[in-house]
N, C-alpha and C positions, 0 to 999 in steps of 0.2 A: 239582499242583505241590508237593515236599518244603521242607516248611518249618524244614528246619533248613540252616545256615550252610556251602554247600560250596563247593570250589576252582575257581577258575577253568578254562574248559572252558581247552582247546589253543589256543595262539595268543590269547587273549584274556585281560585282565587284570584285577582287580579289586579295590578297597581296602576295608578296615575286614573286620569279621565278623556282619555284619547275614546273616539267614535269606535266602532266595531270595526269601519272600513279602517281606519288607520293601524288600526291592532295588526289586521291580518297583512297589508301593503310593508309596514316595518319585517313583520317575520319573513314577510317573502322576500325583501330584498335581503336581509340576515341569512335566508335558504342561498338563494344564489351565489352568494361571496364565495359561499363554503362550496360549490361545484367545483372544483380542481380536479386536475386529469384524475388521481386516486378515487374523491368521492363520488366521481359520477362514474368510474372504473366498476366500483361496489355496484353502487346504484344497476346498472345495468347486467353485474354479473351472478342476481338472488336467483336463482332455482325454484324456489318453496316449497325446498324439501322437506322443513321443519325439524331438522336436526338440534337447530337452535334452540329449541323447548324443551329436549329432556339434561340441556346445560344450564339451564339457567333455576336458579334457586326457586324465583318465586313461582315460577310454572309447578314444579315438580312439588314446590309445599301445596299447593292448590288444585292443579289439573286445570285450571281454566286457561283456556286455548287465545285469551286476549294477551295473557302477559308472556307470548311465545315473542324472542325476542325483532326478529325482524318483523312483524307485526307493528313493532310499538313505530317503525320508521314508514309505514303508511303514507302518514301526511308529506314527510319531507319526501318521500318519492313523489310521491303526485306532483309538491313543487318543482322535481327535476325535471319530470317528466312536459311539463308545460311550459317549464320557464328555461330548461337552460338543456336539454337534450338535443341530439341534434335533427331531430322530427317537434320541436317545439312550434316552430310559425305553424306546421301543417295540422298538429294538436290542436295548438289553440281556433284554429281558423275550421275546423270540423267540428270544435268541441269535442273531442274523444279525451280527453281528461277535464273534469268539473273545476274550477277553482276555489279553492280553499275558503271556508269562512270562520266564524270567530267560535261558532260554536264546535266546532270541529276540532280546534287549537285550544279548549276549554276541556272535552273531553281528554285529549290527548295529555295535558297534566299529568293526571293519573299512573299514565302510563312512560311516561319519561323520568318524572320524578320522583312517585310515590314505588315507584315497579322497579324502577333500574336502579342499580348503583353503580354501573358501567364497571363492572368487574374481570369484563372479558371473557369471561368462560364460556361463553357464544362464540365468540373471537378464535376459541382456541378449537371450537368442534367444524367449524364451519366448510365443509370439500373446497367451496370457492374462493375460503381465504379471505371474506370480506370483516373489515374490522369493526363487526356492529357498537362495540361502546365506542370506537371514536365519533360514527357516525349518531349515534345516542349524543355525546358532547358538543358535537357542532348545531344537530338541531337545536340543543337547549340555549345558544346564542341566538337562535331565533324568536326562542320563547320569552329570550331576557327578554330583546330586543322590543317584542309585543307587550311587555310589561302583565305575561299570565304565567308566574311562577308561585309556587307555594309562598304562602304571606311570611311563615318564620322562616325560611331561606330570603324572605326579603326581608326583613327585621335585620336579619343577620349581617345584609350586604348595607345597608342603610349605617346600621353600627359599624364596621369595617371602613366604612365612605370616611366617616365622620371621626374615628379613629384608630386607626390601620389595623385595628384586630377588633371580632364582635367579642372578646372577652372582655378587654380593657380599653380607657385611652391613654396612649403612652405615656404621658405625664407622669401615671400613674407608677409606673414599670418601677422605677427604682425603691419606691418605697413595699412595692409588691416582693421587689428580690431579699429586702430586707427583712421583712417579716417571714418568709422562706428562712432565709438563712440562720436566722435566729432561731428558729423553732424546729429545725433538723440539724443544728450545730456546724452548719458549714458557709465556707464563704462563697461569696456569689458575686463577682466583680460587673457593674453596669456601666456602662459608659466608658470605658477607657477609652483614650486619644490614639492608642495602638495596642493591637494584638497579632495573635498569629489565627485564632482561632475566631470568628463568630461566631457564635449558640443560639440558637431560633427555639421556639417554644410551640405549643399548642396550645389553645383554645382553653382545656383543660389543664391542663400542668399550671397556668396560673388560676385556678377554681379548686377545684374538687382533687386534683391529681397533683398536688404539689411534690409529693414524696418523689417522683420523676424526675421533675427540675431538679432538685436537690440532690438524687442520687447520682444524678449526669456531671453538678458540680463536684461531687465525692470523687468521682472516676476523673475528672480530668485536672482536677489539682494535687490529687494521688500519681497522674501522670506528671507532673511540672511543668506543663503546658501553659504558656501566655495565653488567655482568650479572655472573651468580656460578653455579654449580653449587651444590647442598647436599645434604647427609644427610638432611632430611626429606621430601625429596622428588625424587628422581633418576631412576628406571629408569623410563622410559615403556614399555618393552615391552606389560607387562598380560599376564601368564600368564592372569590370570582370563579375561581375555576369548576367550582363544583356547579354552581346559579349559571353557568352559562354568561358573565359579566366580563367581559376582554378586558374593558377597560380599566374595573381594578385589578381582574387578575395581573393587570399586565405593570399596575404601579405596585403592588405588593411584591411582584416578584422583582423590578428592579429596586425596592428601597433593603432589598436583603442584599443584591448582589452590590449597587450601588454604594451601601454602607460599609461591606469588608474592604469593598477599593478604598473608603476613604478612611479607613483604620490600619491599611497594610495587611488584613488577614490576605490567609493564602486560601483558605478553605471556610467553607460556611457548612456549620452542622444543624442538617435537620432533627428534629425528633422522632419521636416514634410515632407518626403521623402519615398513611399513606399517602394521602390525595397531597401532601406535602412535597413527597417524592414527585410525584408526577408534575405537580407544576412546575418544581424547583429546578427539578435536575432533570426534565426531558422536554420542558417546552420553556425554560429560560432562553433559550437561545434562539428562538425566535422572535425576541423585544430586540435584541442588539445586532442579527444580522452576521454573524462572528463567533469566533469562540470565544467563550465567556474569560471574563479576566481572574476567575477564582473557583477553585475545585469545589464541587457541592455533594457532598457526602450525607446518607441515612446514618442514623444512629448504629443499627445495625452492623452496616458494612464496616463504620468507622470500631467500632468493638471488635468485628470478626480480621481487622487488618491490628490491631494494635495486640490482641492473643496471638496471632501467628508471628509476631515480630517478637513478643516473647515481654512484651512493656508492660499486660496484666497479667498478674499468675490468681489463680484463684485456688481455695481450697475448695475439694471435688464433695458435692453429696452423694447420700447414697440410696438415691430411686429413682421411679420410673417417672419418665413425663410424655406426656404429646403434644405435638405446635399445631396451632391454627397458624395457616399460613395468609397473612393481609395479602391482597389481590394484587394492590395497586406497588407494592412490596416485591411481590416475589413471582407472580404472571406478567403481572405490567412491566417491572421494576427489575427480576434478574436475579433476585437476593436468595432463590433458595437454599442452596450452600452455604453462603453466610451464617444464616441460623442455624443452621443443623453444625457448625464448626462454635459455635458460641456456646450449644447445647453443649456438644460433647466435651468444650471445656470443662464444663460447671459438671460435669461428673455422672448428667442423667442418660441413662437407659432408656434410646428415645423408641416409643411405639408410635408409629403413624396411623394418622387418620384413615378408614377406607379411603377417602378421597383427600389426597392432598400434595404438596408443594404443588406444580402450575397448574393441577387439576384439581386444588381445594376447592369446596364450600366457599362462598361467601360467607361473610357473618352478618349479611341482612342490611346493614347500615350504614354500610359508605355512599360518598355523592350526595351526599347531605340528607338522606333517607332517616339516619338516625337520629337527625334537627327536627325532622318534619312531622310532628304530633302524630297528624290524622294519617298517618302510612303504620301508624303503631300497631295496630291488630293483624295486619299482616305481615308487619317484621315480627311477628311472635308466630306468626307458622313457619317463618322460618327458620327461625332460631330452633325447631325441632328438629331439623337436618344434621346441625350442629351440636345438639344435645345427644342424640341417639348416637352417634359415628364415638364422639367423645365417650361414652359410658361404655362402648363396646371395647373401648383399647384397653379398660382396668387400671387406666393409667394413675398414678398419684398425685401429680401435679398436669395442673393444661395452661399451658407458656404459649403467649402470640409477643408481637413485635408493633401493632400500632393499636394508639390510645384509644383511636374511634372505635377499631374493632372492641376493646377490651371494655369500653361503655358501653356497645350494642348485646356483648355476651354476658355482662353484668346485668343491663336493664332484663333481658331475655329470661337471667334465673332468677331476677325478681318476681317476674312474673308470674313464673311457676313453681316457683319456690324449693328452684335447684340449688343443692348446699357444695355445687363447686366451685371453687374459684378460678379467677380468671388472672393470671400473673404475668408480669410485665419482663419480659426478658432484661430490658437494662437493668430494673430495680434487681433482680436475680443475681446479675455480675458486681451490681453494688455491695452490695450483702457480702456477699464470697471472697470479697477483694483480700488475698494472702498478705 
């Protein structure tokens, strides 16, 4: 392997100017960290049955037998296998496992980030139980690590570095909330010195999705609820988590939990952002060692707990709808009852998807899939999984619960120039609010 500094193969991309041998030496030590009793547990327990392939979205839009999911974990098994098993010295010293090189770690891109959106639905078929999207997630800190991730997920994390969300820099946030507020008629408090509530944002909701924010402020000053948005801690996205980046994921997620301690909030609310969920509220508590010092609630659950208390009453419509269920939501996350309790506030006549709550469809674009350009042509075969199941329920409205998803299903009938909409269940309880 040439140990000097070269250019990304085709189609594949690559940051900084480290040697080859350096690229692949970082990701192999980023592979080993992540051998703990569970991941080498997996590691050693795949079959190759390939049950995994008719789970997974992009397989089944395609047929091609590369994007079968445990497939795409190849490389990092090779790593365990040589580096951290427990026939590793005997491996290495036979050569019966090859070591990794950069071209190998270049093709693999593709297939970790333009293929996966670690959705889990692999996870959930699998006899052996092995958790392929966590193992898909820890590779991909190896690939930060090499510095060979898609360029606009690295754009993104570069913008994020530089100002703790790739939408905005925070400076910016208060005159952001203010031109919200003004131009959907409601107030939007930033910065307070104390609340009981923090409010976090998406990516979108300060771009293109503003009607979100705003109908989030509707619903909880319609409740009389203290809360405030702030500059030291706002964008729950978490680029890092999805880039495979610890390091931010891991100060983005304390400047959210960090900043309700120093406001008094009791609870920090996400938005309708799954990969939000998953940073926030299931791997926060691995920065601090402890239970966290404040409740961290999805938009979702926090609506499906405030209807059952009786604190929104809605008036009911009167049709059909069906939910895409967000992955990282409602398989990852636990939420599918929530939705369907929020649904039937609002009055609709829910038909389900052939496939769905913990055995939905993905919608193609999570994990940063739907940031990533040149994954585009094949997040549009997949978006046909999701168009075809949709049209079959006759439904009149098609309601999900996170903003990514509702981007990836909008771009998707761009495309093909489907004339269904894609509706946001919070914006839904805004509207109806009695």
């Amino acid at each position: 392997m040439s140990t000097a500094a070269t250019a990304a193969r085709p189609g594949h991309d690559q940051q900084g100017d480290r040697t080859d041998a350096e690229r692949v030496d970082a990701a192999m030590r980023s592979f080993v960290r992540e051998f703990g009793v569970t991941a080498a547990a997996h590691m050693e327990a795949c079959v190759r049955c390939g049950m995994c392939a008719e789970a997974c979205h992009f397989y089944v839009a395609t047929g091609e037998a590369k994007y079968t999911p445990a497939y795409k974990l190849k490389p990092f098994r090779r790593a365990y296998w040589r580096e951290a098993s427990a026939f590793a010295p005997v491996i290495r010293a036979l050569g019966l496992v090859r070591k990794l090189d950069v071209d190998e770690l270049q093709r693999w891109q593709e297939l970790i980030y333009d293929s996966c959106t670690m959705c889990g639905r692999c996870t959930m078929v699998c006899p052996m139980g092995i958790d392929i999207a966590e193992l898909v997630k820890e590779a991909r800190h190896g690939m930060f690590a090499a510095g060979l991730i898609p360029e606009r997920l690295a754009l993104m994390d570069r913008t994020a570095q530089q100002w703790g969300s790739p939408a905005t820099p925070a400076e910016d946030l208060p005159d952001i909330l203010a031109d919200v507020g003004q131009e959907h008629g409601v107030e939007i408090p930033c910065d307070l010195p104390q609340a009981d509530i923090l409010v976090t944002a998406a990516p979108a909701e300060l771009t293109e999705h503003t009607k979100a924010l705003a109908d989030c402020a509707k619903i909880l000053n319609r409740l009389g609820v203290k809360w405030t948005m702030h500059r030291e801690g706002f964008d729950a996205s978490n680029i890092g988590f999805n880039n495979g980046d610890m390091a931010l994921q891991e100060r983005l997620t304390r400047a959210l939990v960090d900043t309700a301690v120093k406001i008094g909030a009791h609870t920090v609310l996400l938005p309708e952002c799954g990969h939000a969920y998953g940073a926030a509220r299931w791997e926060a508590a691995k920065w601090y060692g402890r239970e966290l010092p404040v409740r961290i609630v999805h938009m979702t659950e926090f609506l499906a707990e405030q209807i059952g208390a009786g604190r929104i009453r809605l008036e009911p419509v009167d049709a059909t709808a069906t939910f895409h269920d967000p992955c990282q939501i409602v398989r990852r996350g636990g939420l599918e009852a929530a939705a369907r309790q929020v649904l039937a506030a609002l009055g609709f006549r829910l038909i389900e998807l052939e496939d769905h709550g913990v055995h939905g469809y993905c919608c193609g674009g999570g994990g940063g899939v739907v940031s990533n350009q040149r994954a585009a042509p094949l997040r549009h075969k997949v978006f046909e999984i999701k168009r075809r199941q949709v049209e079959a329920t006759g439904a009149e409205h098609f309601v999900t619960s996170c903003g990514q998803c509702r981007i990836t299903l909008e771009m998707g009938a761009k495309h093909v120039h489907w004339d269904k909409r894609t509706e946001s269940l919070l914006e839904l309880v805004a509207e109806r609010l009695a």
